[in-house]
C-alpha positions as CSV (number, residue, x, y, z in Angstrom):
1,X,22.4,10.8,9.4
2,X,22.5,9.6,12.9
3,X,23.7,5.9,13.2
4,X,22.5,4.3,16.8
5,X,24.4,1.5,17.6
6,X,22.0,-0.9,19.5
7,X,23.6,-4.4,21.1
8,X,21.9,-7.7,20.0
9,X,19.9,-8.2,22.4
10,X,18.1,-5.1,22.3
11,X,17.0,-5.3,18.6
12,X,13.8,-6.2,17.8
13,X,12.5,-8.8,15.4
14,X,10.4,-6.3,13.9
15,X,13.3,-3.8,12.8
16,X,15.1,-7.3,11.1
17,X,15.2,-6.2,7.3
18,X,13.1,-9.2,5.7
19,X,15.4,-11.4,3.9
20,X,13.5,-10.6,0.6
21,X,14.6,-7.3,0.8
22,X,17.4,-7.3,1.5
23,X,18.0,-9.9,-1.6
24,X,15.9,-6.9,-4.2
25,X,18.3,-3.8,-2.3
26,X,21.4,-6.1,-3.0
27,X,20.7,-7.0,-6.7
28,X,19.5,-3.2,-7.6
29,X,22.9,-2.0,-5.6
30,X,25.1,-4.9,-7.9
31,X,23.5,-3.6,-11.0
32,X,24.0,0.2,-10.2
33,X,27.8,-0.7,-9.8
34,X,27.3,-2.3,-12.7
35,X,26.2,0.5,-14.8
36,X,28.7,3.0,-13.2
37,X,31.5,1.3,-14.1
38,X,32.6,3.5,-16.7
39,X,32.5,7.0,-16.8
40,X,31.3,7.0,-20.4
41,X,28.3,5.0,-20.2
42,X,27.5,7.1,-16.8
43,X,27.6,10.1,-18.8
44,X,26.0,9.3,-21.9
45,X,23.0,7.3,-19.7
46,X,22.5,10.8,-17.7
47,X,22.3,12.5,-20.6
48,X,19.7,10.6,-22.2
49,X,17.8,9.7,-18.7
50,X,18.5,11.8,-15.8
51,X,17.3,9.2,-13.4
52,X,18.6,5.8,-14.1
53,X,15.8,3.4,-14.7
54,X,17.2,-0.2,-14.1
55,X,17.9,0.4,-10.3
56,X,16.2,2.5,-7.7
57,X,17.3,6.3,-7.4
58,X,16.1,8.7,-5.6
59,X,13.3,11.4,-7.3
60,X,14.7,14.7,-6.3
61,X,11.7,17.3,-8.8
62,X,9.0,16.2,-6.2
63,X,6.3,18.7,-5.1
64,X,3.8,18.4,-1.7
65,X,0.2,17.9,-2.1
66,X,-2.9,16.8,-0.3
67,X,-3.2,13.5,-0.7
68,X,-2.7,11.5,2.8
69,X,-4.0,8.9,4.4
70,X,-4.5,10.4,7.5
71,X,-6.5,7.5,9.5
72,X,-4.0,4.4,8.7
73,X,0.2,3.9,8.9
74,X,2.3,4.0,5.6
75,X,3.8,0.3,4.8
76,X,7.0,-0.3,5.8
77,X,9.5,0.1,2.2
78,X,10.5,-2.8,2.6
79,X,6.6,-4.6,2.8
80,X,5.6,-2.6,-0.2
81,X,8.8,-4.0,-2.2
82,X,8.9,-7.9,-1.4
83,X,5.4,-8.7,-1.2
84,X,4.0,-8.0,-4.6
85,X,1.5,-9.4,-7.5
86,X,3.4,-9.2,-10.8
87,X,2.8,-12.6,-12.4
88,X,5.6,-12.7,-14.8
89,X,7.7,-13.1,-12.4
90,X,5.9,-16.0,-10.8
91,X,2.8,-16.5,-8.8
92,X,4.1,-16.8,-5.0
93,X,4.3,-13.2,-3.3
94,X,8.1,-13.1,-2.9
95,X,8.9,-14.0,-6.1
96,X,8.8,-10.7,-8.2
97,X,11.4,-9.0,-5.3
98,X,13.5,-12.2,-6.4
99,X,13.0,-12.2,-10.0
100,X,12.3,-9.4,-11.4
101,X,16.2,-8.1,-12.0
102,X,15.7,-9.8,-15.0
103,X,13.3,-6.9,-16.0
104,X,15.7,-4.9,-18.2
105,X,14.1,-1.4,-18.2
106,X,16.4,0.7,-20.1
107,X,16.0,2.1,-22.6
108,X,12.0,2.2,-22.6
109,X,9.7,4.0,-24.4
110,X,5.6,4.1,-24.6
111,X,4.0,4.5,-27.6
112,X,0.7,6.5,-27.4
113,X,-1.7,5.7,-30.3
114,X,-5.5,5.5,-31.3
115,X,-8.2,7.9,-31.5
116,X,-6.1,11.1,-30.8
117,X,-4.7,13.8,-32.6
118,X,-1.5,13.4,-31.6
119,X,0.0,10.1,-31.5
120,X,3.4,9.3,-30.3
121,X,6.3,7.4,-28.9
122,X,7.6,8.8,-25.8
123,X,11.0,8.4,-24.0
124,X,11.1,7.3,-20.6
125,X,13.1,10.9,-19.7
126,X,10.8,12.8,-22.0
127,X,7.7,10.9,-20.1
128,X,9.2,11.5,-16.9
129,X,9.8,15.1,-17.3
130,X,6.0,15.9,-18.9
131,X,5.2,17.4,-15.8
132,X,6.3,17.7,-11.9
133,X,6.6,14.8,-9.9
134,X,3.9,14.5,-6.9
135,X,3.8,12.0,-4.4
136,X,0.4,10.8,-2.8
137,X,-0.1,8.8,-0.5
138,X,-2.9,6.5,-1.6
139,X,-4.6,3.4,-0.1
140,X,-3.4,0.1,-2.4
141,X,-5.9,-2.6,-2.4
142,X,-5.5,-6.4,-3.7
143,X,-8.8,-8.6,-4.6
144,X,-6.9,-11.6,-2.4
145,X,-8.1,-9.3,0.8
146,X,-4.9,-7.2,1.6
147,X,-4.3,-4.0,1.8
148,X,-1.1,-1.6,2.0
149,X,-0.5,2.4,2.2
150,X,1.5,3.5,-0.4
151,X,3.2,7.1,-1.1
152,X,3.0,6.9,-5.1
153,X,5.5,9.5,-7.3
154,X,4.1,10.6,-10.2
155,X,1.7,12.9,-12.2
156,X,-2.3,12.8,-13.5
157,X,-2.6,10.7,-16.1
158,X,-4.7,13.4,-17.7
159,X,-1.8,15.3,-18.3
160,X,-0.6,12.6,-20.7
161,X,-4.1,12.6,-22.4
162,X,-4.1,16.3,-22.6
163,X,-0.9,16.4,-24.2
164,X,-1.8,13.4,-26.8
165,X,-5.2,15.3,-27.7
166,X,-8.4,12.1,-28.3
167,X,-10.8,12.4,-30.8
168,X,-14.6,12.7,-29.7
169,X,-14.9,8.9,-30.3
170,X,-12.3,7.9,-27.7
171,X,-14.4,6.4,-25.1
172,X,-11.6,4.1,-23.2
173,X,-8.0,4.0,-22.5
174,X,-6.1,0.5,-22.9
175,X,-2.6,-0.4,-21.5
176,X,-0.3,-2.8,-22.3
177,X,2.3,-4.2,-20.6
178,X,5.7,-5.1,-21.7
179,X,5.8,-8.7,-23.5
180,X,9.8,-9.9,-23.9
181,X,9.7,-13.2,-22.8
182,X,9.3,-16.2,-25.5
183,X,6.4,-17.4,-23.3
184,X,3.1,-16.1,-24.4
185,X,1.3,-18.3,-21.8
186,X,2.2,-17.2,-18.0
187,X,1.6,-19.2,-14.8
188,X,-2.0,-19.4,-14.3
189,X,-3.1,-19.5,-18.2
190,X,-2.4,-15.4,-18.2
191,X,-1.4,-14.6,-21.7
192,X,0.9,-11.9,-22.7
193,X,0.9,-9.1,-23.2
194,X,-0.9,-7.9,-19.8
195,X,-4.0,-5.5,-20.7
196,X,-5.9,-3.6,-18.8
197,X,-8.0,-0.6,-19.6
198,X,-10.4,2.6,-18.0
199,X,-13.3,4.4,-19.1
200,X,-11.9,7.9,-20.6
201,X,-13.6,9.8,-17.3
202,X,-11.7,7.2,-14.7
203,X,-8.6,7.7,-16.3
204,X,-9.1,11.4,-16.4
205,X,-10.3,11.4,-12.7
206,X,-7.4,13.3,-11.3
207,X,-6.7,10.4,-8.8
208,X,-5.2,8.3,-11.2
209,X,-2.1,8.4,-11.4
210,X,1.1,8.0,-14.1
211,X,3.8,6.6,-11.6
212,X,7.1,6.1,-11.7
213,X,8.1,5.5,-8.2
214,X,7.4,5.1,-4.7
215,X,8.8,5.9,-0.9
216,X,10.9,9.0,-3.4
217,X,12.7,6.9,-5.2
218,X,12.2,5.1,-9.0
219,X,10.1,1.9,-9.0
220,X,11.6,-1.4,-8.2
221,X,11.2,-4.0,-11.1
222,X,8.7,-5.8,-8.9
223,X,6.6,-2.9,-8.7
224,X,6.3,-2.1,-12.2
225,X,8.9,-0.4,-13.3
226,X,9.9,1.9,-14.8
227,X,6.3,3.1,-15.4
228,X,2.9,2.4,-14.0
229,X,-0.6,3.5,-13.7
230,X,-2.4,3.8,-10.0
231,X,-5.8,4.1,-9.6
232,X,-6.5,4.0,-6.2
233,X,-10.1,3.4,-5.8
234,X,-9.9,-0.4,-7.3
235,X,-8.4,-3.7,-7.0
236,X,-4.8,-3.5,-7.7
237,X,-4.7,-5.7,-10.9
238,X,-6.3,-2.6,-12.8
239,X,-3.0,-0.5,-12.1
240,X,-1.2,-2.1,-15.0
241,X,3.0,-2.5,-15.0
242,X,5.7,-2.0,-16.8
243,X,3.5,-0.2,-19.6
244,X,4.6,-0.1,-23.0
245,X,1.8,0.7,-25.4
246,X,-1.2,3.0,-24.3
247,X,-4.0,3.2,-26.7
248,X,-7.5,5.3,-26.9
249,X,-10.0,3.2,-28.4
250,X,-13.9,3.8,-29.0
251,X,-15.1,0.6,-27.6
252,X,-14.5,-1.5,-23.9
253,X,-10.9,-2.9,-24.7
254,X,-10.1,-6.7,-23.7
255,X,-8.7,-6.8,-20.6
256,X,-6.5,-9.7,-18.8
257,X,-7.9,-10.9,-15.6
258,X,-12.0,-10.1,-17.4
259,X,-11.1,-12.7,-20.3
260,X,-9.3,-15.2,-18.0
261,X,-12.0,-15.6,-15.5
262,X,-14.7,-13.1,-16.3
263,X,-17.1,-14.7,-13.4
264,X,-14.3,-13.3,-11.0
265,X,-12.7,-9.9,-12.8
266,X,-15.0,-7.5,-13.6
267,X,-14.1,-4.7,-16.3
268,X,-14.7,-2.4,-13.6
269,X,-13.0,-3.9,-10.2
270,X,-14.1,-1.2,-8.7
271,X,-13.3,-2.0,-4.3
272,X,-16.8,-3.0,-3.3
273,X,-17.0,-5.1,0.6
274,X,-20.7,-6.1,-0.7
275,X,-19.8,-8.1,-4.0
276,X,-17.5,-11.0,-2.7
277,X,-15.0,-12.7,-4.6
278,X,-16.6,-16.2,-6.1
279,X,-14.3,-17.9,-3.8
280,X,-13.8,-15.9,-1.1
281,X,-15.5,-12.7,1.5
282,X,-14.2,-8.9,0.3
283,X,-15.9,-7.6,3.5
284,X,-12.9,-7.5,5.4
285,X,-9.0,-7.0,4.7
286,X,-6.0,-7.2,5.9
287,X,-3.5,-4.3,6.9
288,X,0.0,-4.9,6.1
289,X,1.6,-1.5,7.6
290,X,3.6,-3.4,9.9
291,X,6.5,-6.3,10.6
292,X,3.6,-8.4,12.0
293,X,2.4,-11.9,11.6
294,X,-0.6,-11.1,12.9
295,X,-1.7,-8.2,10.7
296,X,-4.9,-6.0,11.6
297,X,-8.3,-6.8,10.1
298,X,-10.0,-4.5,9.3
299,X,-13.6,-3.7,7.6
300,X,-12.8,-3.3,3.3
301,X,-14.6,0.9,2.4
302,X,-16.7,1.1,-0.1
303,X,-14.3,2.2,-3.2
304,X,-11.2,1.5,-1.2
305,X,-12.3,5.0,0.7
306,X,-12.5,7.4,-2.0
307,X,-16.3,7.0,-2.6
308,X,-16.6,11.1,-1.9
309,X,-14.5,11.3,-4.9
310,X,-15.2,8.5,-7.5
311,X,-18.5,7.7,-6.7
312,X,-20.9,9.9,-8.9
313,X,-19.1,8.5,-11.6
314,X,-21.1,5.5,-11.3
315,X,-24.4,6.5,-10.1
316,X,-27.4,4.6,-12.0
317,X,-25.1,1.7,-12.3
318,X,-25.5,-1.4,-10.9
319,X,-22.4,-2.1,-9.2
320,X,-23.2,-6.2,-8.4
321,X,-23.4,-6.3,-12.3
322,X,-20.8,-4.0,-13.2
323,X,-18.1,-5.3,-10.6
């Protein structure tokens, strides 16, 4: 690696490491340290999970593919892992980056049950090794009007469902995220565990995506570690984090945000500019691919740009009503 040595003067505010960032890098490097400090544990962790889940490491099985976002930049790393929505670590945006270390995500496992034919628990290394790691680079939009670009490491989804075989009667998929605090009320009214859920053709779209990391290395705490789902074509609060449970179920599953406040989260949330939020306009967002405070504004596409690929899954529907 080439180091360039630059006097002070000549750096500029927009290379500055953000001071959230720096805080998340220093607490995943402290409890890396941590967790190599004797040569027993090391071993006996790799053994069990190649990639060590409760810090960042890098993903070294990944394999090219398509899927670019070839008209906007990529968010700076450092963007895409301070400013996050993960409510259990509290509501403002730097909090999760901050908190999150709490998040203790080894050893984990997600148990797989429902309408299939073959139920079971897998182990984060056994889930991580189903298939080949891809990374895609995928547009990641929020309902509060933001917007980042995002390369995502992981696999299809479907391959999961493949693997765990549904019955005919398995309609829709429901996740659940990890519930390990003694609250069962978060800040807002949310109420553990987080649910969310998919129609069994979205979450065999081969968009959506099984994650486990981003920028090449293992998910930060903040972003949902150690495993995720991604599906790009709607608001971010349907990619649930830090899933535990997944389950195939014949009927539309409950779903967090829909029972909270089901006049603002749809089922669906798929990205539409023409149905607004109740309290404010999705026409527009805002691009945060760059050290900026004055990020771009740009006009919000019609399912967050991937209409050519998503949308014939909802034609007849009426997309005000089923937002």
């Amino acid at each position: 690696m080439l180091l360039l040595n630059k006097q002070e003067s000549e750096i500029l505010s927009s290379e500055i490491t953000p001071k959230e960032t720096y805080r998340a890098f220093e607490l995943n490097r402290r409890q890396l340290m941590r967790g190599l400090g004797s040569a027993g544990v090391a071993a006996g962790l790799a053994a069990a999970l190649p990639r060590k889940a409760q810090a960042e490491v890098k993903i070294d099985n990944l394999v090219a593919t398509q899927y670019k976002v070839p008209d906007r930049a990529t968010t700076p790393e450092g963007i895409a892992k301070s400013y996050n929505n993960f409510y259990e670590f509290g509501e403002e945006k730097d909090d999760p980056a901050k908190n999150a270390h709490t998040l203790v995500t080894y050893p984990w496992s997600v148990t797989v049950e429902g309408l299939v034919a073959k139920p079971r628990t897998f182990q984060f290394g056994e889930l991580f090794h189903l298939q080949p790691m891809q990374q895609r680079v995928y547009r990641f939009r929020c309902v509060e009007a933001w917007s980042m670009v995002i390369p995502w490491d992981g696999f299809p989804f479907s391959e999961l469902i493949k693997a765990v075989e549904p019955l005919p009667d398995a309609k829709f998929v429901q996740f659940l995220s990890l519930a390990n605090q003694k609250e069962e009320i978060l800040p807002g009214g949310i109420h553990w565990p987080y649910s969310e859920g998919l129609r069994m053709d979205e979450a065999m779209h081969p968009l959506t995506l099984l994650t486990f990391g981003s920028y090449g290395e293992t998910l930060a705490n903040q972003q949902g570690a150690p495993v995720r789902v991604i599906v790009p074509w709607k608001y971010g609060f349907k990619s649930a984090k830090s899933i535990v449970k997944i389950r195939f179920v014949k009927h539309m599953p409950p779903t967090t945000w829909n029972e909270l406040a089901s006049n603002e989260y749809g089922f669906y949330a798929n990205v539409n500019p023409e149905v607004d939020h109740p309290r404010w306009s999705q026409a527009h967002e805002r691009l945060l691919n760059a050290y900026t405070i004055f990020p771009k504004v740009v006009p919000t596409l019609m399912f967050n740009g991937y209409g050519d690929q998503v949308a014939s899954m909802y034609a007849g529907m009426d997309l005000r009503k089923n937002y």
